[in-house]
C-alpha positions as CSV (number, residue, x, y, z in Angstrom):
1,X,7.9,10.5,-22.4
2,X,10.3,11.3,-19.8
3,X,12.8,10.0,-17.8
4,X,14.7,12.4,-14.7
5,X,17.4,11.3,-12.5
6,X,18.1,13.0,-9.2
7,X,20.4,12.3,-6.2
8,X,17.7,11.1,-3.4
9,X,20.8,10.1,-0.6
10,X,23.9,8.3,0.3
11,X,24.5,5.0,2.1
12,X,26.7,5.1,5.5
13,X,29.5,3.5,2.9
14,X,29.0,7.1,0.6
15,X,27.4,5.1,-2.0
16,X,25.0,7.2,-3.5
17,X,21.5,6.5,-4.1
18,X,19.7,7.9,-6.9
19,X,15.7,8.8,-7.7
20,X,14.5,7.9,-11.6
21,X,11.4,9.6,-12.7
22,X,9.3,8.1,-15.3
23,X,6.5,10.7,-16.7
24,X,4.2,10.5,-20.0
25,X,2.1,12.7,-22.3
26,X,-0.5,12.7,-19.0
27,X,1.6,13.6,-16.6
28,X,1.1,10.4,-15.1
29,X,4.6,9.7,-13.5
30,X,6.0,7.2,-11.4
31,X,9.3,7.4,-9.4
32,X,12.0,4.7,-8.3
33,X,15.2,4.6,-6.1
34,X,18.3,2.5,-6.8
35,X,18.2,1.5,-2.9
36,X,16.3,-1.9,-3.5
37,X,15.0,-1.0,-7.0
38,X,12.1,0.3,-4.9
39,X,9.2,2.4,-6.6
40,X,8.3,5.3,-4.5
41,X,5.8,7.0,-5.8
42,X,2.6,7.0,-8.4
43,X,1.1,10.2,-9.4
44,X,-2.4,9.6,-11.3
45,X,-5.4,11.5,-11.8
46,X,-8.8,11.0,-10.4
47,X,-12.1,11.7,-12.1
48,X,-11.8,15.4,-11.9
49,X,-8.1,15.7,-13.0
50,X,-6.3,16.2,-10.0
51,X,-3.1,13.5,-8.8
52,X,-2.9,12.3,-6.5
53,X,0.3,9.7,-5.2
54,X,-1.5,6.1,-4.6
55,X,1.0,4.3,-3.2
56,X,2.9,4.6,0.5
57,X,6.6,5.2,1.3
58,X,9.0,7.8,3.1
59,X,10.4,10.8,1.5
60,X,13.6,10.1,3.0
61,X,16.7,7.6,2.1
62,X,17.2,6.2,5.9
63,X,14.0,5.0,6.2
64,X,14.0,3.2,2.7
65,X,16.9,1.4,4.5
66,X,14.5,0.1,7.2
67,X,11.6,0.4,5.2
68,X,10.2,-2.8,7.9
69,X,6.9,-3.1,5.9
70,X,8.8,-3.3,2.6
71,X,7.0,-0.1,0.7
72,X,7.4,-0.3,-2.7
73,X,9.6,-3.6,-2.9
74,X,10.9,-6.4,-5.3
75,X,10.8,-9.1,-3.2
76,X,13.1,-12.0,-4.0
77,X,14.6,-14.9,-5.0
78,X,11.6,-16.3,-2.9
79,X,8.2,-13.7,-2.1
80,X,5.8,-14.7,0.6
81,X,6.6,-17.7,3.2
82,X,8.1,-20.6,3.2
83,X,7.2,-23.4,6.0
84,X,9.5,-24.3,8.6
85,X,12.7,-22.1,7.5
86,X,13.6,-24.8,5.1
87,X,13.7,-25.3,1.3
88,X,14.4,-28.7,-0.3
89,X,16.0,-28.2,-4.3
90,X,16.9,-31.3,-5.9
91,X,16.7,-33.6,-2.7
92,X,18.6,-31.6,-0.4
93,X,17.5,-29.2,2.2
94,X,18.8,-25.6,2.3
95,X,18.2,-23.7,5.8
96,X,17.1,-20.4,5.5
97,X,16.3,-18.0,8.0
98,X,13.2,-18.6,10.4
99,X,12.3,-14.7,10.0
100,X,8.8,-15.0,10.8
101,X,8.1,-17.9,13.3
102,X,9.1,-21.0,12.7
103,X,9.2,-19.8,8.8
104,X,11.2,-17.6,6.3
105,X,9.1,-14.6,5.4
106,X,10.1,-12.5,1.6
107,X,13.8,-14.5,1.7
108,X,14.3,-12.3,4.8
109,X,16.4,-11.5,6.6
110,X,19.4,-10.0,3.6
111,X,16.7,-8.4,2.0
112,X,17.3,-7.3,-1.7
113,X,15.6,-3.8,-0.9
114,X,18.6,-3.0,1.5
115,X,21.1,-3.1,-1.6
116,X,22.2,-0.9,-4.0
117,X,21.2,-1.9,-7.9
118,X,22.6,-0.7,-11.0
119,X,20.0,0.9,-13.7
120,X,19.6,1.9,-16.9
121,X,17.1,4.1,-18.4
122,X,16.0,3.8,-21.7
123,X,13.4,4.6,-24.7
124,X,11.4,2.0,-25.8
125,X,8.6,1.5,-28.1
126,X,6.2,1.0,-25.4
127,X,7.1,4.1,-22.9
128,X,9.7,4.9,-20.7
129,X,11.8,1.8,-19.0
130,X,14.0,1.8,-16.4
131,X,16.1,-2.2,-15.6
132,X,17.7,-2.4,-12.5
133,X,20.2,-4.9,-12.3
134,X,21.5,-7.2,-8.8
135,X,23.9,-10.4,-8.9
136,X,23.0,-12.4,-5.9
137,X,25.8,-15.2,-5.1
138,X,25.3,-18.6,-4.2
139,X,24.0,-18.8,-0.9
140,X,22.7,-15.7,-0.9
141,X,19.7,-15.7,2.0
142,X,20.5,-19.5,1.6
143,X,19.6,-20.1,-1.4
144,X,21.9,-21.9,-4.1
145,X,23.4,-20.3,-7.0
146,X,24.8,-17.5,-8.5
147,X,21.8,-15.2,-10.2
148,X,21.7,-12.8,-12.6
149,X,18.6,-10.6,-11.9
150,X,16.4,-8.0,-14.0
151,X,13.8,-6.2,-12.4
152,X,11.9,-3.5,-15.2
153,X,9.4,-0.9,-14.8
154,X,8.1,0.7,-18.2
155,X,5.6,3.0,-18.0
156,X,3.5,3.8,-21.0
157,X,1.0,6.2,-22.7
158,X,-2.2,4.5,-21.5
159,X,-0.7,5.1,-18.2
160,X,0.3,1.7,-17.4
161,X,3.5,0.4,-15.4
162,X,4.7,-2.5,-16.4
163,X,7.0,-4.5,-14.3
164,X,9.0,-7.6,-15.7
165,X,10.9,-9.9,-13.8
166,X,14.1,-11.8,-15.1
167,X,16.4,-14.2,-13.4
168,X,19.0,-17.0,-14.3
169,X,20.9,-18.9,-12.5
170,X,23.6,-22.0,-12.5
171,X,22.2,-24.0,-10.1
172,X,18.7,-25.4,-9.4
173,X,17.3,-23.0,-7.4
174,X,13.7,-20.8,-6.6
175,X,12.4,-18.0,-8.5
176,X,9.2,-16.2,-6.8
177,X,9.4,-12.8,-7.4
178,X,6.5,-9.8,-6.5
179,X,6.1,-6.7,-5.6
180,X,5.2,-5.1,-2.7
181,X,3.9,-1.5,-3.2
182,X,0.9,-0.7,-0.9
183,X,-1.9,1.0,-2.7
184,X,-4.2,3.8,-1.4
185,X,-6.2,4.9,-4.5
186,X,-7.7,7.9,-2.4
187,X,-4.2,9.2,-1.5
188,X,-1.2,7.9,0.4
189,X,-2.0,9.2,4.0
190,X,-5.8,9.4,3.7
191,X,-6.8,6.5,6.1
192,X,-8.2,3.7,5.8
193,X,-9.3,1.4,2.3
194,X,-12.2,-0.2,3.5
195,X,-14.7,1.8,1.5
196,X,-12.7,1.2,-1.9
197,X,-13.6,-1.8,-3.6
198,X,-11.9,-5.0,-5.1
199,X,-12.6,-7.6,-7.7
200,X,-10.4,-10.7,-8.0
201,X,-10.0,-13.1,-11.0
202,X,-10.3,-16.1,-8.7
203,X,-13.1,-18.7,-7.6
204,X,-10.5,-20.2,-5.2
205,X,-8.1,-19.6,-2.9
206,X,-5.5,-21.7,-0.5
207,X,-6.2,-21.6,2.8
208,X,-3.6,-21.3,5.8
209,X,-2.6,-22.6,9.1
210,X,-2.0,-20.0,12.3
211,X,1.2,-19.5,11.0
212,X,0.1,-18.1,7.2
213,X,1.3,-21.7,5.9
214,X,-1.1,-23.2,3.0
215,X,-2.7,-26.4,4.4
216,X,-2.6,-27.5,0.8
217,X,-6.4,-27.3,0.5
218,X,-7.6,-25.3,-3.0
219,X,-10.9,-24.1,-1.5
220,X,-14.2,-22.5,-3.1
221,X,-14.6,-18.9,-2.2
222,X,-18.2,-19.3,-3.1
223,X,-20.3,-18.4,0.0
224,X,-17.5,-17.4,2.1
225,X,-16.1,-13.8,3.2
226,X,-12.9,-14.6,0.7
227,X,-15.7,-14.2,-2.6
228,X,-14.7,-10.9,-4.3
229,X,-16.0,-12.5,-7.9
230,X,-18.2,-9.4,-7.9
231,X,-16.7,-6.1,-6.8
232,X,-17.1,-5.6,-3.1
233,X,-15.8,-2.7,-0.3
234,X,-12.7,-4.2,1.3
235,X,-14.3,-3.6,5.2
236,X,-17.9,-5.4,4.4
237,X,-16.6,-8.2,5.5
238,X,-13.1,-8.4,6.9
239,X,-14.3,-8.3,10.3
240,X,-16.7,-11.6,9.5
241,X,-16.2,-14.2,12.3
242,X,-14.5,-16.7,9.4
243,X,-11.5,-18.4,10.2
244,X,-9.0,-17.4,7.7
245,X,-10.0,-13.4,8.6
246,X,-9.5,-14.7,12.1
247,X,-6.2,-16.0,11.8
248,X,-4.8,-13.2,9.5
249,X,-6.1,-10.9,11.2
250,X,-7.8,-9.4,7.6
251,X,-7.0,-10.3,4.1
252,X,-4.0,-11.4,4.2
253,X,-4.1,-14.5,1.5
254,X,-3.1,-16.3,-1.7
255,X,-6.1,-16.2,-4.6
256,X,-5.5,-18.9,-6.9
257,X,-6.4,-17.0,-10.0
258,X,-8.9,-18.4,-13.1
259,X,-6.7,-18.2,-16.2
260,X,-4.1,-20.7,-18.0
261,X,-0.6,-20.7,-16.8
262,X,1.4,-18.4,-18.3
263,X,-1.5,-16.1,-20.0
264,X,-0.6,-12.3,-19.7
265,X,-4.5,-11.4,-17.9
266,X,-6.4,-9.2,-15.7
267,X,-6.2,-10.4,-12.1
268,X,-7.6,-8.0,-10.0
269,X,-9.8,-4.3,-9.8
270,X,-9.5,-1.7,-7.1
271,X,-11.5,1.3,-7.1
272,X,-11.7,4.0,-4.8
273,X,-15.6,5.4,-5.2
274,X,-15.1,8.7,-3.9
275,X,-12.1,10.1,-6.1
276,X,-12.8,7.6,-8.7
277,X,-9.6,6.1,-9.3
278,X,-9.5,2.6,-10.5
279,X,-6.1,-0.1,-10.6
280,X,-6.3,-3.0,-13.0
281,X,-3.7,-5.5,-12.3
282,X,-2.7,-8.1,-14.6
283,X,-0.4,-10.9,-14.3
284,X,0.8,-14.8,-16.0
285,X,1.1,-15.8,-12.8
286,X,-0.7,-18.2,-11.3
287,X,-1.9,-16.2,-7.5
288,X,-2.0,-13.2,-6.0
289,X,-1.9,-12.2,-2.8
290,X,-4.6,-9.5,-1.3
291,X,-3.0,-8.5,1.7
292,X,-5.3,-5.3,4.0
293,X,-2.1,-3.9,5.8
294,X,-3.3,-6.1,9.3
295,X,0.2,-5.3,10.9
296,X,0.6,-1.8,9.2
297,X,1.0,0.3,12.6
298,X,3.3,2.5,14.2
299,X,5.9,2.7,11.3
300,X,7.9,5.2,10.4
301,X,6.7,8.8,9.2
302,X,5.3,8.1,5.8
303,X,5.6,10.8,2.8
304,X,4.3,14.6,3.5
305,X,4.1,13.2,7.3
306,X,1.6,10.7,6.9
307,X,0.4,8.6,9.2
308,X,0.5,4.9,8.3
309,X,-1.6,2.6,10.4
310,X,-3.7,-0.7,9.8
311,X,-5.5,-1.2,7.1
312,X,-4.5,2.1,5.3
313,X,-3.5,0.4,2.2
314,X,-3.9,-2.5,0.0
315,X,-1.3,-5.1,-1.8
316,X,-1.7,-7.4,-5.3
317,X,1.3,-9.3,-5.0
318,X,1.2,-11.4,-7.9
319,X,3.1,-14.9,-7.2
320,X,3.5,-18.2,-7.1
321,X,1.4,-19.7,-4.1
322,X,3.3,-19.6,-0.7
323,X,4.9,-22.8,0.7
324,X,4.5,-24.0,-2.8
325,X,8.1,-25.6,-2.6
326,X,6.6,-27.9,-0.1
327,X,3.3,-28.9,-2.4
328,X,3.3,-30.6,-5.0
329,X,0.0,-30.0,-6.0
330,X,0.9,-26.6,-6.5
331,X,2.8,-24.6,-9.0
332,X,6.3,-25.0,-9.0
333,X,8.8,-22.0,-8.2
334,X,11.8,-23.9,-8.9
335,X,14.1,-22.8,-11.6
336,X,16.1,-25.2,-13.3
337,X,19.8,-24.5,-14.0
338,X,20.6,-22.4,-16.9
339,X,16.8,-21.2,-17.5
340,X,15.4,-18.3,-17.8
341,X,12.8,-17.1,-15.4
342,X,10.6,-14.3,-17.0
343,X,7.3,-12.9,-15.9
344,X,5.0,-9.6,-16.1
345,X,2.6,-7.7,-13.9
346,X,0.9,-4.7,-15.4
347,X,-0.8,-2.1,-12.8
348,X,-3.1,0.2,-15.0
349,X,-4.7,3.1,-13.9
350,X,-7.6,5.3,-14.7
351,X,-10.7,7.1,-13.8
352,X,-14.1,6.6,-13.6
């Protein structure tokens, strides 16, 4: 194993932003910034050897400071949306921003990828780990509390990249963290997913309002276009006259996945048939969010000069369900003063 640190830019203030590359006995390797803790790159093989870099993102520091489809991102304290711009801890209400609508999108709009964290690499028994650290104030984004955070990225020999989440805080407060790397498994800037194929872990899945808000309903995916209990290509039926593809626009939804809380298990398979690339993504917690890249469209030049546009990538952000402050039903993302919030999503790669 590997790790190799590099200057990748400075900030307007001349604080300097470096690049960490992790890289095992494979040459698998994957590459992070301290701008945002942000993972940039993921270079793995397909069937016949050759890598390829699977997810999307700029080569360049300025626009990892816009970055407006969040590439590559920790998202935090809260990921995904939460109704009506408002979140109530404890019997009081804490206004956040109404960044998307009439709700708060990804604890927008102070995001954490548009800060500087500090990192340490290590040697671990597992592979090659990087933790990147952030203190977040109280009333940070609106939220209350002052928070410790940890977000980790080990990457081991069976070419895995593990990413642990870690987060405590003095007051009552919410803890929802994902990730928000958009996967190609053909090739960042090689067009569209719809011919790869996904499996989810999940017989269910919460559907939403016109504004991406969970009605609270925990509904069957049996016999609908949201079924991907056997492994289907993304585009056979996203464009299936069904109301949740109508209202977001795609896939663009929270899975409710079919394993007990807590339990370390596989989520979700992608695989691109043509190179032969697969992603296994594993998580303990409780949803994950398929998102097709429906908005992804005139955005800045992407790596090599890419072209980005809809539908050109895939997300797994592993979560708690969206809005899930405001249902009780659902799992709670509140964290209670002085605990410790701690969760892991693996994203495993190989060929076939």
């Amino acid at each position: 194993m590997a790790v190799e640190k590099e200057l990748f830019g400075k900030m307007p203030s001349g604080e300097e932003v470096l690049k960490y590359t992790l890289t095992n006995k494979h040459g698998v390797s994957a590459s992070f910034i301290t701008l945002g803790a942000v993972w940039v790159s993921m270079m793995v093989p397909d069937r016949e050897g050759k890598m390829g870099d699977v997810v999307l993102g700029y080569d360049d520091l300025d626009s990892y400071r816009k970055n407006p489809p969040h590439f590559g991102a920790p998202i935090g304290r809260n990921a995904n949306r939460i109704g009506g711009a408002v979140i109530t801890i404890g019997g009081v209400d804490y206004k956040l921003e109404a960044n998307n609508g009439p709700n708060n999108l990804h604890s927008g709009p102070n995001l954490y990828h548009s800060r500087v964290w500090k990192c340490e690499a290590s040697e671990t028994e597992k592979g090659s780990r990087l933790d990147f650290y952030l203190k977040s104030p109280d009333g940070d984004q609106g939220y209350p509390g002052n928070a410790d955070i940890t977000v980790s990225y080990t990457l081991t020999e069976d070419d895995s990249l593990v990413l642990g989440y870690e987060m405590t805080c003095d007051r009552d407060t919410v803890a929802n963290f994902t990730n928000h790397s958009y996967f190609n498994l053909a090739g960042q800037g090689s067009g569209d997913v719809l011919k790869q194929e996904v499996w989810l872990n999940a017989t269910h899945y919460t559907p939403a309002d016109e504004v991406s808000i969970p009605t609270g309903e925990i509904a069957p995916v049996a016999g609908t276009p949201m079924d991907f209990t056997e492994m289907k290509a993304v585009g056979r039926d996203i464009e299936e006259p069904f109301t949740a593809l109508i209202l977001g626009k795609g896939y663009d939804h929270n899975w409710v996945l079919d394993h007990e809380p807590g339990e370390l298990s596989l989520a979700a398979r992608a695989k691109d048939p043509k190179s032969g690339r697969v992603m296994e993504t594993y998580t303990d917690l409780p949803g994950i969010q398929f998102y097709t890249a429906n908005f992804l469209k005139d955005e800045l030049t992407g790596k090599g000069g890419a072209h980005y546009d809809r539908r050109h990538a895939f997300c797994f952000e592993t979560q708690y369900y969206p809005d899930a402050c405001h249902k009780e039903h659902f799992p709670s993302p509140i964290l209670k003063a002085g605990e410790v919030y701690r969760t892991t999503t693996v994203y495993k790669f190989y060929a076939e």
